[in-house]
Structure formats: structure tokens, C-alpha cells
C-alpha positions in Angstrom: 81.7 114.8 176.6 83.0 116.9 173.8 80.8 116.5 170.8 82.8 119.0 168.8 83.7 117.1 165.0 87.0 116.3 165.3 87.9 117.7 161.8 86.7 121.4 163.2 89.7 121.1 165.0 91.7 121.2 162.0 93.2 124.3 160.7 90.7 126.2 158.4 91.6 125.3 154.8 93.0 121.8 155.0 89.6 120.4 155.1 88.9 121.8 152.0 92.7 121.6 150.2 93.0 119.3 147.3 95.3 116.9 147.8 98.0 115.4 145.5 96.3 113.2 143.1 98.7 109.5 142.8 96.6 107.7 140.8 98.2 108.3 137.5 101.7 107.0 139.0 99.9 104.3 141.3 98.0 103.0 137.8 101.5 103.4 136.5 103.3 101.2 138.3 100.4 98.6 138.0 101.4 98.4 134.6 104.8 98.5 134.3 104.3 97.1 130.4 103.3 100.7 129.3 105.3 103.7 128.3 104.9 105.6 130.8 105.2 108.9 128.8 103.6 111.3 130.8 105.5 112.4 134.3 108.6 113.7 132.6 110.4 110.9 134.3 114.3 110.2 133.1 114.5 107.1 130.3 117.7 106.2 131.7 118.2 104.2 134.9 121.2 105.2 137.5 124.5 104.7 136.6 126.2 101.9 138.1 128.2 103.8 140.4 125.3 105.3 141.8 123.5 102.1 142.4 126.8 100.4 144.2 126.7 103.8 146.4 122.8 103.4 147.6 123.7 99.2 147.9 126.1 100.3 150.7 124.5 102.7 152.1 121.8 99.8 152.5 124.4 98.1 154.7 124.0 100.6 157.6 120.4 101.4 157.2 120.1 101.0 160.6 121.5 104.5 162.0 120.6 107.3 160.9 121.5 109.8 158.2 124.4 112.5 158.3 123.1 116.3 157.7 124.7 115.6 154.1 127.2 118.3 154.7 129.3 116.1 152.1 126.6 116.3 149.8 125.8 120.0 149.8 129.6 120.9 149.5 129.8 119.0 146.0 126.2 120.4 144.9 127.5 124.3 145.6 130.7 122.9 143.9 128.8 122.0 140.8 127.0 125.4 140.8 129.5 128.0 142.0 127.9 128.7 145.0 129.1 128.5 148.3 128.0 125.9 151.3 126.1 127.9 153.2 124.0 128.7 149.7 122.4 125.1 149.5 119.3 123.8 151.3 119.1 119.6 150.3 115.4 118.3 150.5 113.2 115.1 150.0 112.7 116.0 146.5 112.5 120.0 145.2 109.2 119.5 146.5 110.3 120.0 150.3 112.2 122.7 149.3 109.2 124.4 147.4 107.3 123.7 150.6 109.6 124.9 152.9 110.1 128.2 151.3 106.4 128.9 150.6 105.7 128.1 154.5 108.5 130.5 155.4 106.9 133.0 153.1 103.6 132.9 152.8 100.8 133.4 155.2 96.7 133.9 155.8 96.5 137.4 153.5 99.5 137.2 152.1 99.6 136.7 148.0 102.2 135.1 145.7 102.3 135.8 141.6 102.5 132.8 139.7 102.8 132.6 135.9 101.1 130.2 134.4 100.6 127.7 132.8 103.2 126.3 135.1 103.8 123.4 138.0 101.1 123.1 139.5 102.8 122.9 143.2 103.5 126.6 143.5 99.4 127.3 143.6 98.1 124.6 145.6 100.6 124.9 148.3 100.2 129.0 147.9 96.4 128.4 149.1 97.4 125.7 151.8 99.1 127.8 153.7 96.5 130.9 153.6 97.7 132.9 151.0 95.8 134.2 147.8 98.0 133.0 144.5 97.2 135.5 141.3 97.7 133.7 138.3 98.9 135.8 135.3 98.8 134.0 132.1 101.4 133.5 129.7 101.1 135.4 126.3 99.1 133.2 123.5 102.6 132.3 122.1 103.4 131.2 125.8 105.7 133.8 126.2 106.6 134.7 129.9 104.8 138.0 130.1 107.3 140.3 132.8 105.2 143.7 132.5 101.7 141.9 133.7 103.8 139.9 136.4 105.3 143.6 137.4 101.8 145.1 137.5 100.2 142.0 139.7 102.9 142.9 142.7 101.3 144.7 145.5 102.3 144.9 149.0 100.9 141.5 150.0 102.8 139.8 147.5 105.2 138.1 149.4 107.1 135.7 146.6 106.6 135.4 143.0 106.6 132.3 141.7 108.6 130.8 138.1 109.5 128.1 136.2 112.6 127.8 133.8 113.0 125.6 131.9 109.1 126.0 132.3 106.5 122.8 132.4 104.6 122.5 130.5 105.9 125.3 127.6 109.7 124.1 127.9 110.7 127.8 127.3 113.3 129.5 129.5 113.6 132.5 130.7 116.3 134.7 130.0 119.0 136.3 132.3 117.3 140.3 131.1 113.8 138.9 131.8 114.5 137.7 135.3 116.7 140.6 136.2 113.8 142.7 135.7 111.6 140.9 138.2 114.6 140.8 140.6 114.9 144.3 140.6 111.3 144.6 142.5 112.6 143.0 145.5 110.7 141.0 146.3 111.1 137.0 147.2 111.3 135.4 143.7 111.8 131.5 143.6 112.9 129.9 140.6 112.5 126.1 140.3 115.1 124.9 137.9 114.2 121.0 137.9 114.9 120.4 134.0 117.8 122.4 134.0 120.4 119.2 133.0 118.0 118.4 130.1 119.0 121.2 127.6 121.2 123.8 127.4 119.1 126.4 129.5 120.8 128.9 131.3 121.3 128.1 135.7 120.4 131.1 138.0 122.5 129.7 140.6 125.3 132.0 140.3 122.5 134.7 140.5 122.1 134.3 144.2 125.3 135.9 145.3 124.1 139.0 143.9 120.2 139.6 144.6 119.5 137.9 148.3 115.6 137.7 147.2 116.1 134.9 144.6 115.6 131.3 145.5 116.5 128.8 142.8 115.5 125.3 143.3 116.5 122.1 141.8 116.1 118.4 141.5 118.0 114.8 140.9 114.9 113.8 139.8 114.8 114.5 136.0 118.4 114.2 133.9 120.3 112.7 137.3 117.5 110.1 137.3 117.0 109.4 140.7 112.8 110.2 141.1 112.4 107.7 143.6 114.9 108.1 146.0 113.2 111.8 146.5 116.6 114.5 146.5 116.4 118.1 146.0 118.0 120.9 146.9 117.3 125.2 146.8 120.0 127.5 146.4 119.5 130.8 148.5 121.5 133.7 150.4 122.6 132.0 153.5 120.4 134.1 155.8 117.2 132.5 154.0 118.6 128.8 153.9 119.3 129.6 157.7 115.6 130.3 158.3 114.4 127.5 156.2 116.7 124.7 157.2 114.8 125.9 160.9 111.3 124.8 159.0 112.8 121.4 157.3 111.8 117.9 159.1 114.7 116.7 160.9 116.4 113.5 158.5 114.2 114.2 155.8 116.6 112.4 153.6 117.2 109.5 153.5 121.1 107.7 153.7 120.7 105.8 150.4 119.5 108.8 148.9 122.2 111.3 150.0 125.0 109.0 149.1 123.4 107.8 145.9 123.3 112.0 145.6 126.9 112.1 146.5 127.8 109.7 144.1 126.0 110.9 140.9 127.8 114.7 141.7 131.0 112.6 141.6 130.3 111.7 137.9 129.3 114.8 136.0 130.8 113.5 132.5 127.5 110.9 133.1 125.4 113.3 133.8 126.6 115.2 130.1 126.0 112.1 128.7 122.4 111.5 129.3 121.9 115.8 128.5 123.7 114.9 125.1 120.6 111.9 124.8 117.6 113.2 126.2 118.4 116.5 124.0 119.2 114.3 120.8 116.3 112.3 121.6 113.9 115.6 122.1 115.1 117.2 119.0 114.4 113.9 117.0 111.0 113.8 118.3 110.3 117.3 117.4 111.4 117.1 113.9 108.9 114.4 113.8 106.1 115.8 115.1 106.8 119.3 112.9 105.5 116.9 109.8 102.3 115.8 111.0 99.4 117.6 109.7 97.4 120.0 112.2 100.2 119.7 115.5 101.8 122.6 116.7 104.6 121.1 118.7 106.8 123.8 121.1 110.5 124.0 121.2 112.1 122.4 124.8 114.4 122.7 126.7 112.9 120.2 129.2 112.8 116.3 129.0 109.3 116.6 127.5 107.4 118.4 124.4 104.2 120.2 124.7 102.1 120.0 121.5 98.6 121.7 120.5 96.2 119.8 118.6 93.6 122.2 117.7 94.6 121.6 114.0 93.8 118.1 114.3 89.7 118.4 115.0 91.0 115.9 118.0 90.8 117.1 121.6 93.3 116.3 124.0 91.5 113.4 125.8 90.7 111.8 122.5 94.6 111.7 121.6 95.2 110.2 125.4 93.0 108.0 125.3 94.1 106.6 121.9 97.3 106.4 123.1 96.4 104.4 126.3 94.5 102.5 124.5 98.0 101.4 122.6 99.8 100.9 125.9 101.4 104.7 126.0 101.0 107.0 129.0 100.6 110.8 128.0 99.7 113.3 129.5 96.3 115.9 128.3 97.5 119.4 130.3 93.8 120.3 131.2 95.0 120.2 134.7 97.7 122.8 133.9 95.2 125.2 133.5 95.5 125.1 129.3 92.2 124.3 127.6 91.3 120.6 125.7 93.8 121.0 122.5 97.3 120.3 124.3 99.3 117.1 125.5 102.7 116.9 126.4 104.9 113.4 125.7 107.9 113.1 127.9 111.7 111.8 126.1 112.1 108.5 127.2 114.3 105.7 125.1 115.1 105.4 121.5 111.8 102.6 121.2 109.8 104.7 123.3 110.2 107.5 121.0 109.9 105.5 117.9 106.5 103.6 119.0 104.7 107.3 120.0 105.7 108.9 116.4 103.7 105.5 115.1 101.0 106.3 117.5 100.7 109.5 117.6 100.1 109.6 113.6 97.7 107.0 113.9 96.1 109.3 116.7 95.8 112.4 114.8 95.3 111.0 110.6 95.6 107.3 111.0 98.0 107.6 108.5 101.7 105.5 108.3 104.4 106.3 110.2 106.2 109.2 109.7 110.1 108.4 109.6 112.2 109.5 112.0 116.1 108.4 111.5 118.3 107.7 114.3 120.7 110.7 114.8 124.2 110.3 115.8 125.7 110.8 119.2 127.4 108.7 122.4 126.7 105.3 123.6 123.2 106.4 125.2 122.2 106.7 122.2 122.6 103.1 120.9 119.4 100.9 121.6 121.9 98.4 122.9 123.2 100.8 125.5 119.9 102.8 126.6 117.4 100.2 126.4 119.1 96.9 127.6 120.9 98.1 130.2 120.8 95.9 133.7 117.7 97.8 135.4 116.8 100.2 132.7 113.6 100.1 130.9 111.8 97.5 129.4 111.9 96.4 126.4 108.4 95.9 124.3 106.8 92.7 125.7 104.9 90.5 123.6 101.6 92.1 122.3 99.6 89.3 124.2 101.3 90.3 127.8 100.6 94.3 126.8 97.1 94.7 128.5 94.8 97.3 127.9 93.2 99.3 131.0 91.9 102.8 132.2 93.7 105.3 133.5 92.1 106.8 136.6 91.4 110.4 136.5 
């Protein structure tokens, strides 16, 4: 008999890999009467059209999915790219995957500035290859001359972020065109793009064959849990990664829910025009409380330091839990114990963390906030009450209290 462990049959490194970490979103959902504030998830359910699209797609459930040659047609529509240019996935994630198993080998290393997501290193190391990390500037800057110094030949992709989580800075056209220039594979996830006015890279492509852009219906589109994403690349490398991809990866309901949303863009305008109005609200607020330094964003989210306050980061978090709000400490986004970072989410949502959050830091009143103008979204009636959308407040006596895992 062969008394060899089965696990040493495993290749060498997923034995020790960390895996994803669900709790947060498993504790989450446990407790749906929280604000759940801190996994820069959309406010705003989907739209109705969207909704009837992945109720009828329910009605056929039982054969499988098209390629979603339908859907990638209107996604390179909407970014002025052509067919060929658009890999869909089960969320940017699979993308992200894909093209960092096509890329990146045992020996191999990919530059990563950070703080950033998180996804780019561990799936870096998964697959054998040595990530270098090469910190943002202490104004969280990106810094391009220390990313151009960290390139050698193992580097084999470079790795960004824009809009960047957790900073919500973007980087600009000049900045990228001077990493693009080394030639080597440079992905750029895009997944708050819709959120702000940031500027797309998609166009990019057509021009400089080593830049992969990748996106997401997960953030302003709203659709997290039906999983759709796509990357933009020179149809040579989508050739070679759609090789890599699982076979009906996405889902029917997801592509024509996907299909549906692109067929609406004056929707998706709408809920940029909120979470925007909703961000810059937020901000103003949080610029008038005592010891924060809060970051401009172009993201659905804010990242604030809280050094000033002589509070740490868990302290703050755990407050806030402890007053049925999710947020998020960034400790695990490689920043030390003085930053959080609050997603946008609706007009009560915002108005209950400004309360908490300046009980949190000075236990002091409220700090006003008025309502700005805008569209419909921006209406508690609209947002907030919406067949679907997110809850209301429940009575404090149903609000329970509980620990967030990890």
C-alpha cells in the first residue's frame, strides 16, 4: 500500500496558500439588519429591467449558457473596443486569475503597488511567482520611478489599480503611459470605474498590446452576486486566455442580466450621479471632524486616517459594530492600525455613520450633513424603499449586536 500523505501530492505551495477569507460576508449575511459598510458593495439594487431579464433567463435554466457573444459585443460597444478585445468572466476575479495563470510562473515576479487589492499578490504567489510590493508615496501617491526601478527580467506583469482601493486615487493617462512604455504585461483592474469620473484605459488597448484592463458589474452596475466581469486585451492575449477560462463559467441569468444592464446606460449614469453625490456628501462631513484625515475618491468608498484621533482602527470598527455598522479597518491592506475605509451606500446609511462615526472619534453630536440636490436616486423615497433594495432601519429591539469574525 502507498502510505504517501495524500496532501504531498498536491502541488507545492497550495498547501501553504492562504485562502480567501468569507467570514466577514458570511457574518454579513447572518445579519442582514446591519449596514454593511465595508465591501464596497453598490447601495442600489438592479434596475427592474435587469431583474425581469435574469427572471426569464430562470425559465430555461435548464440548458446551458451561450458563449455571450451578445454580451461581449455591447460591453466593446460601451468601451470602443472591438469584439475580439473582450474576455467576460465569473466576476473580474476570473479574469484577474486567468491572466495571472497565463502569465506568471515558479520564478517568475510581478510588481504590485501597494496598498492595493489584495488579489493581485496572493494569486501572484499561488501560482509560483515572487510579487515585489513597492509602496505608495506617504501621500499615497502612485510612485512610477520606484515601480520602473523594481522591473527586471523576471518580471513578467505589473500589477495596478485605478480608481485604486483602498486610496480611491487614479492614475493618470501620463503616469500609465510611462509604465507602458517598458513593455512589459501591465494589467489594470478598473472595477470602480462607473463610480466617479475617472478616466477608462480601455481605448488604450488598441495601441499598447501589453495592457490588460479589467472590469466589473459588480460595483456601480450592481450586480455582486450574479458574479460578471470582463478584461479588455489585444485579441492575441484574450485568444490565449479564453484557452485558460473554465468552459460556462457564467452563468445564463448572469449574462442576460449583463446584457440587459448594457442596454440601459442612462441607469447606469444615474446611480454614478448618486454614489458620487453621496461620496462627496460624506466627505464634506468627515473634513469637519476633529483628528480625520479623510482621502478624496473616485471609488464607491472613502479611506480615512485616524491617527489624529488617539483611536486605532479596530477601536473605531469595533465601535461601529458595536452600533450595527460594518466597516472595514485596512490592516489587511498592508496600511498600519490608523486607517478605515466606509463604503457609499444609501442616503440613511450615510446619515447614521456621520452620527456614529463622531461618536467614535469625540463622542460629540452629530455633525450636519444636508441632503444635496440631484435625480431621483437621490430621494430617500426612491433609493431606499425601492422593491428589493436595502432595508430600512429596523426597530432598535430587532438590531442585534454580535462579533465580527476576524
Amino acid at each position: 500500500m502507498n502510505d504517501i500523505p495524500i496532501e504531498q501530492y498536491l502541488r507545492p505551495g497550495i498547501a501553504s496558500a492562504s485562502p480567501y477569507d468569507a467570514r466577514h460576508h458570511d457574518f454579513a449575511w447572518r445579519h442582514r439588519e446591519l449596514d454593511r459598510l465595508m465591501s464596497n458593495e453598490c447601495p442600489l439594487p438592479p434596475s427592474p429591467s435587469v431583474i425581469a431579464a435574469a427572471t426569464a433567463a430562470l425559465q430555461i435554466a435548464n440548458f446551458y449558457p451561450n458563449s455571450g457573444e451578445d454580451l461581449r459585443a455591447a460591453i466593446a460597444a460601451f468601451n470602443g473596443v472591438e469584439p475580439a478585445s473582450v474576455m467576460l468572466g465569473n466576476g473580474s476575479t476570473e479574469v484577474l486569475d486567468v491572466v495571472t495563470r497565463a502569465l506568471v510562473g515558479p520564478g517568475d515576479e510581478a510588481v504590485i503597488s501597494v496598498p492595493t487589492y489584495a488579489f493581485f499578490e496572493s494569486q501572484t504567489r499561488l501560482y509560483g511567482g515572487e510579487p515585489l510590493l513597492i509602496p505608495m508615496t506617504d501621500d499615497f501617491r502612485f510612485d512610477v520611478p520606484a515601480i520602473l526601478a523594481a522591473v527586471t527580467v523576471r518580471t513578467k506583469a505589473i500589477f495596478l489599480c485605478s480608481p485604486n482601493n483602498p486610496t480611491g486615487n487614479s492614475w493618470t493617462p501620463a503616469e500609465l503611459e510611462t509604465v507602458l512604455a517598458l513593455g512589459v504585461p501591465t494589467v489594470v483592474d478598473q472595477a470602480y470605474l462607473e463610480c466617479g469620473d475617472a478616466p477608462s484605459f480601455a481605448r488604450l488597448v488598441a495601441s499598447h498590446p501589453n495592457l490588460i484592463v479589467t472590469r466589473t458589474m459588480s460595483k456601480a452596475f450592481g450586480l455582486a452576486a450574479l458574479r460578471l466581469g470582463y478584461g479588455i486585451a489585444t485579441p492575441s492575449l484574450v485568444d490565449a486566455f479564453l484557452r485558460l477560462r473554465i468552459p460556462f463559467s457564467i452563468s445564463l441569468v448572469a449574462l442576460r442580466a449583463g446584457l440587459a444592464a448594457m442596454d440601459h446606460p442612462e441607469e447606469l449614469e444615474e446611480r454614478r450621479a448618486f454614489i458620487s453625490s453621496e461620496r462627496r456628501r460624506v466627505l464634506a462631513a468627515l473634513l469637519q471632524m476633529p483628528g480625520l484625515k479623510p482621502f478624496p475618491s473616485e471609488g464607491n468608498f472613502i479611506l480615512i486616517e485616524v491617527a489624529g484621533t488617539g483611536r486605532t482602527s479596530g477601536e473605531i470598527v469595533d465601535f461601529a459594530k458595536r452600533e450595527n455598522m460594518l466597516l472595514r479597518a485596512m490592516t489587511a491592506h498592508r496600511l498600519k492600525d490608523a486607517f478605515v475605509r466606509v463604503t457609499i451606500g444609501t442616503i440613511e446609511q450615510n446619515d447614521r455613520f456621520i452620527d456614529v462615526f463622531a461618536r467614535a472619534i469625540v463622542g460629540g453630536p452629530q455633525i450636519a450633513a444636508p441632503h444635496t440636490t440631484g435625480g431621483a436616486m437621490n430621494r430617500p423615497d426612491s433609493a431606499d424603499s425601492a422593491p428589493g433594495g436595502p432595508a430600512t432601519r429596523p426597530p432598535e429591539a430587532a438590531r442585534s449586536v454580535a462579533t465580527l469574525p476576524g
